[in-house]
C-alpha positions in Angstrom: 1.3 42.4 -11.5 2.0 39.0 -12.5 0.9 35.6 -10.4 2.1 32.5 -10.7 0.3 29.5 -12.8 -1.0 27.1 -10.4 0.7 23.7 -10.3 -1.7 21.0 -10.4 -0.7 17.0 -9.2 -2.0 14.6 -11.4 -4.8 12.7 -9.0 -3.7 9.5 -8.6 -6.2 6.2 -8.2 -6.3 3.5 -6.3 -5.2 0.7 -7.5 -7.4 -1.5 -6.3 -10.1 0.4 -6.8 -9.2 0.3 -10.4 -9.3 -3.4 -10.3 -12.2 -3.4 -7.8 -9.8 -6.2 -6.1 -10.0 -6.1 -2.0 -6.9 -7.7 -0.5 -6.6 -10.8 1.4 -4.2 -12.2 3.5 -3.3 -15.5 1.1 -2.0 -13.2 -1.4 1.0 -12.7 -0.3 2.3 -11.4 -3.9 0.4 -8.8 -3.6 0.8 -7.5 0.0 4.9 -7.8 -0.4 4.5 -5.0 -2.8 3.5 -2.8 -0.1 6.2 -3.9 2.7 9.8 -2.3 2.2 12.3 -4.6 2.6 13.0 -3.8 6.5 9.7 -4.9 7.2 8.0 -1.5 7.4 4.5 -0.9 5.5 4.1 1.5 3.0 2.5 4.8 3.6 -0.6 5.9 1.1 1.6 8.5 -0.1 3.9 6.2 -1.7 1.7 3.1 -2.8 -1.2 5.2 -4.2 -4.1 3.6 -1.8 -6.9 4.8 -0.8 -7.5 5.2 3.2 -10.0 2.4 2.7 -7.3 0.0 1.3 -4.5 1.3 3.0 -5.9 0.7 6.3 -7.4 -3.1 4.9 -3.7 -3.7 3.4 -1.8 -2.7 6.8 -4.5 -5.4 8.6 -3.8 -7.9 5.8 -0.3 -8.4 6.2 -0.6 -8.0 10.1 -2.6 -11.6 9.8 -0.4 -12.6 7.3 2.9 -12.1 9.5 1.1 -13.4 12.5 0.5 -16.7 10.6 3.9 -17.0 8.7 3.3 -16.0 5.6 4.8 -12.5 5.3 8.6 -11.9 7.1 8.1 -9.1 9.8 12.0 -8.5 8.3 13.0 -10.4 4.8 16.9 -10.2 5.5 18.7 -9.8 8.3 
Protein backbone atom coordinates (compact mmCIF):
# COMPACT_ATOMS: atom_id res chain seq x y z
CA UNK A 1 0.00 0.00 0.00
CA UNK A 2 1.18 3.26 -0.85
CA UNK A 3 0.98 6.61 1.51
CA UNK A 4 1.28 9.83 0.64
CA UNK A 5 4.74 11.99 1.10
CA UNK A 6 4.19 14.47 3.75
CA UNK A 7 3.97 18.05 2.72
CA UNK A 8 6.13 20.16 4.81
CA UNK A 9 5.54 24.41 4.97
CA UNK A 10 8.59 26.17 4.97
CA UNK A 11 8.74 27.77 8.77
CA UNK A 12 8.61 31.19 8.36
CA UNK A 13 10.49 33.88 10.91
CA UNK A 14 9.71 36.70 12.36
CA UNK A 15 10.82 39.49 10.94
CA UNK A 16 11.61 41.33 13.60
CA UNK A 17 13.01 38.89 15.33
CA UNK A 18 15.40 38.61 12.46
CA UNK A 19 16.27 42.16 12.91
CA UNK A 20 15.99 41.97 16.70
CA UNK A 21 13.94 45.41 16.08
CA UNK A 22 10.75 45.92 18.57
CA UNK A 23 8.24 48.28 17.12
CA UNK A 24 7.36 51.63 18.24
CA UNK A 25 4.69 53.87 17.68
CA UNK A 26 6.91 56.91 15.81
CA UNK A 27 7.63 54.47 13.10
CA UNK A 28 4.93 54.86 11.27
CA UNK A 29 6.78 53.29 8.04
CA UNK A 30 6.94 50.39 9.54
CA UNK A 31 3.51 49.86 11.29
CA UNK A 32 1.66 50.94 7.72
CA UNK A 33 3.09 47.74 6.42
CA UNK A 34 0.91 45.83 8.69
CA UNK A 35 -2.49 47.88 8.21
CA UNK A 36 -4.56 47.05 4.93
CA UNK A 37 -5.73 49.88 3.33
CA UNK A 38 -9.38 49.79 5.02
CA UNK A 39 -7.78 50.32 8.12
CA UNK A 40 -7.82 46.63 9.35
CA UNK A 41 -4.57 45.07 10.99
CA UNK A 42 -2.93 42.33 9.58
CA UNK A 43 -3.37 38.88 11.00
CA UNK A 44 0.13 36.72 11.94
CA UNK A 45 -0.87 34.51 9.26
CA UNK A 46 -0.28 36.94 6.68
CA UNK A 47 2.63 39.35 8.04
CA UNK A 48 4.76 36.54 9.33
CA UNK A 49 4.94 37.80 13.14
CA UNK A 50 5.45 36.19 15.93
CA UNK A 51 2.44 36.30 18.78
CA UNK A 52 5.00 38.44 20.67
CA UNK A 53 5.16 41.06 17.88
CA UNK A 54 1.91 40.71 16.52
CA UNK A 55 0.25 41.49 19.68
CA UNK A 56 3.16 44.58 20.36
CA UNK A 57 2.41 45.68 16.50
CA UNK A 58 -1.61 45.68 16.97
CA UNK A 59 -0.86 48.01 20.37
CA UNK A 60 1.57 50.18 18.40
CA UNK A 61 -0.58 51.40 15.85
CA UNK A 62 -3.57 51.53 18.38
CA UNK A 63 -1.32 54.59 20.08
CA UNK A 64 -0.32 55.63 16.88
CA UNK A 65 -4.02 56.18 15.49
CA UNK A 66 -5.07 57.52 18.87
CA UNK A 67 -2.46 60.26 18.47
CA UNK A 68 -2.70 61.02 14.63
CA UNK A 69 -0.22 59.40 13.16
CA UNK A 70 -1.67 56.34 11.55
CA UNK A 71 -5.39 56.79 9.59
CA UNK A 72 -7.95 54.39 11.35
CA UNK A 73 -9.04 54.45 7.24
CA UNK A 74 -6.38 55.89 4.55
CA UNK A 75 -9.20 56.64 1.74
CA UNK A 76 -12.49 57.07 1.97
Amino acid sequence: MLTKPKIRKNKTFCSLCREKKEPHYREVALLSGFVTERGKVVPKERSGLCAKHQRKVTLEIKRARHLGLLAFVSGL
